[in-house]
LUMVEX-42164 format. One record per residue (C-alpha): residue number from 1; residue in one letter; x, y, z. Coordinates in Angstrom, 2 decimals. Layout:
BEGIN
pos NUM	code A	px X	py Y	pz Z $
...
//
This chain:
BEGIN
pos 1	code X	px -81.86	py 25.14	pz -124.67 $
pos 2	code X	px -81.04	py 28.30	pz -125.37 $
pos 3	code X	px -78.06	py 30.22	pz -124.31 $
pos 4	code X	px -80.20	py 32.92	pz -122.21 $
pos 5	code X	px -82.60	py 30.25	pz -120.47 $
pos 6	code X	px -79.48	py 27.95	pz -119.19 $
pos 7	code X	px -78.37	py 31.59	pz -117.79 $
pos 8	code X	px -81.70	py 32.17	pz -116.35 $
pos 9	code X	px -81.83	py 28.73	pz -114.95 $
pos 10	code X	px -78.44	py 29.18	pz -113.56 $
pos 11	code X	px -78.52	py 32.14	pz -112.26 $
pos 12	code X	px -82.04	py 31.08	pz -110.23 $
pos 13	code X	px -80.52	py 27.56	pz -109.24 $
pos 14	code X	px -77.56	py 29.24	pz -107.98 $
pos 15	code X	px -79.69	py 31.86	pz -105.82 $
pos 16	code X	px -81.41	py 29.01	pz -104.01 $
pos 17	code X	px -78.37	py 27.21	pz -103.35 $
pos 18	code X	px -76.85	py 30.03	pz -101.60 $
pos 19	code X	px -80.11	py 30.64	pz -99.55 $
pos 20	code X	px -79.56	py 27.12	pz -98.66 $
pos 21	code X	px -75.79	py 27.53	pz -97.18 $
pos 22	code X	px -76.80	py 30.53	pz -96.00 $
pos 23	code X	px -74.04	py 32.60	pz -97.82 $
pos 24	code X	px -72.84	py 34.26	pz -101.58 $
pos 25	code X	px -69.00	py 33.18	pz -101.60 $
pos 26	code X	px -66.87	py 36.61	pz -102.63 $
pos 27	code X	px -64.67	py 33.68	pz -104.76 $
pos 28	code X	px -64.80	py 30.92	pz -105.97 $
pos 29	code X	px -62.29	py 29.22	pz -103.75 $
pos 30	code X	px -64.01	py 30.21	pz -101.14 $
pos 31	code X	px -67.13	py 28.25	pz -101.96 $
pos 32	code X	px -64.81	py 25.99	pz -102.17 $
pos 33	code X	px -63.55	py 25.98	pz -98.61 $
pos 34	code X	px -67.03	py 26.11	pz -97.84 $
pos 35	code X	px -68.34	py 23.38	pz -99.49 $
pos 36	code X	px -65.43	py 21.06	pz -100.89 $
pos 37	code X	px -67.60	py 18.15	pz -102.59 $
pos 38	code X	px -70.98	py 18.00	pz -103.94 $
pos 39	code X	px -71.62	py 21.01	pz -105.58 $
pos 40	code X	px -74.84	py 21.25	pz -108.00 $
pos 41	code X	px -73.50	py 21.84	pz -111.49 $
pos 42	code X	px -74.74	py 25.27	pz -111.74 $
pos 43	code X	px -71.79	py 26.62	pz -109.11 $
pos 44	code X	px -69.23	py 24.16	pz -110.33 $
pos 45	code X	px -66.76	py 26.10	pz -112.87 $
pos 46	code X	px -67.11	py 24.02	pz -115.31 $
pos 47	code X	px -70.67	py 25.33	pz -115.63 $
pos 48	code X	px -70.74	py 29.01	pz -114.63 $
pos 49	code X	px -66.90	py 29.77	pz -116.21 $
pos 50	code X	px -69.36	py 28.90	pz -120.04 $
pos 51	code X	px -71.49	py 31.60	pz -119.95 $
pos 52	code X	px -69.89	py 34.40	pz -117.58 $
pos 53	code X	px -66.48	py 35.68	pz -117.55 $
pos 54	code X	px -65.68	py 35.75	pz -113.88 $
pos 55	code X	px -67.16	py 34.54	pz -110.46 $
pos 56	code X	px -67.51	py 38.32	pz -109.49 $
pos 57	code X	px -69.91	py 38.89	pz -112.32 $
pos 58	code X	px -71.81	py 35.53	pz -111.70 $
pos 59	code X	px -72.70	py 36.21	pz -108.55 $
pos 60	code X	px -73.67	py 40.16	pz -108.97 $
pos 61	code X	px -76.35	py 39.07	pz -111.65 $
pos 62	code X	px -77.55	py 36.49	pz -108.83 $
pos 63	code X	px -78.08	py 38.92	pz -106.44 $
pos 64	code X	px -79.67	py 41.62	pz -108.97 $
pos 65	code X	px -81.98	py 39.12	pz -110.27 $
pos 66	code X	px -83.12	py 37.44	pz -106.69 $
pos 67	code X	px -82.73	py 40.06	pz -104.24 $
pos 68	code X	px -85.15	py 38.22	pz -102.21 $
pos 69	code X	px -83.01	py 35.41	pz -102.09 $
pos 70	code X	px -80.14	py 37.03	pz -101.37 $
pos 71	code X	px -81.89	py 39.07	pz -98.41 $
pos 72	code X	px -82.29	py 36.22	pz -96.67 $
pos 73	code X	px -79.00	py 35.26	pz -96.58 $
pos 74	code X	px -77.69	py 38.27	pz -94.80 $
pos 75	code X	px -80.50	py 37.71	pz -92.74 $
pos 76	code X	px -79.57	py 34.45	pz -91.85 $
pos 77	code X	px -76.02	py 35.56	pz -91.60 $
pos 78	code X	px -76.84	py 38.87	pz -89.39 $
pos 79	code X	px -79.15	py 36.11	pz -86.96 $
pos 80	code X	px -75.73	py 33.66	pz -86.22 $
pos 81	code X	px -73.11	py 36.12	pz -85.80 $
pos 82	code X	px -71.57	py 36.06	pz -82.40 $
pos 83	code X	px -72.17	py 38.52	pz -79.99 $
pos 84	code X	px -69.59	py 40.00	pz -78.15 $
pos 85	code X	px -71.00	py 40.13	pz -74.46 $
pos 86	code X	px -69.10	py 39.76	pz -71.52 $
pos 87	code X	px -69.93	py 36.06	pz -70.10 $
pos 88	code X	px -69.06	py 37.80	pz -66.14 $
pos 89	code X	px -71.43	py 40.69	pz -67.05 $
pos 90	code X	px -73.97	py 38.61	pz -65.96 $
pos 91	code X	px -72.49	py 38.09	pz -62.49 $
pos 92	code X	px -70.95	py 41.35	pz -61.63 $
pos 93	code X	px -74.69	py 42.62	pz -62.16 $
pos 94	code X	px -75.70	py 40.23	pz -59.61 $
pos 95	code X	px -73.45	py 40.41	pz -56.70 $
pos 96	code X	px -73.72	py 44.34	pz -56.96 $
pos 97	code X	px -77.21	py 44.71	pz -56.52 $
pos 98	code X	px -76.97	py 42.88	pz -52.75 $
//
């Protein structure tokens, strides 16, 4: 294979496996606190670290390349962020409306 179509292919597996854990790692030790074994080869650093210079510029062509991808992992991380409501609110409302 060529040098640009194992990029291509890299670049597109890597986009769906960060849809799939719902999140592009800022470094690469943090993918791997995230996911410690069983990584598909094309996130491993023995794979990327041949044909791009840095994790930083890995990722950035991932998420110029599959922005629709990578939209639906914010998505997905906007949907499961905490929200920061007061549990009591719930209650005060209640007793001061009798």
């Amino acid at each position: 294979m060529r040098t640009q179509a194992v990029k291509d292919k890299m670049i597109s597996d890597a986009a769906m496996y960060f849809a799939e854990i719902g999140e592009v790692p800022s470094s690469f030790s943090r993918l791997r606190e995230i996911v410690p074994k069983g990584v598909p080869w094309c996130v491993q650093r023995q794979g990327w670290s041949k044909y791009f210079q840095s994790w930083g510029a890995f990722t950035t062509l991932v998420k110029r390349r599959h922005p629709e991808l990578i939209e639906l992992v914010k998505n997905a991380e906007e949907q499961y962020k905490p929200q920061n409501k007061d549990p009591l609110e719930a209650l005060r409302a209640s007793t001061t409306e009798k």
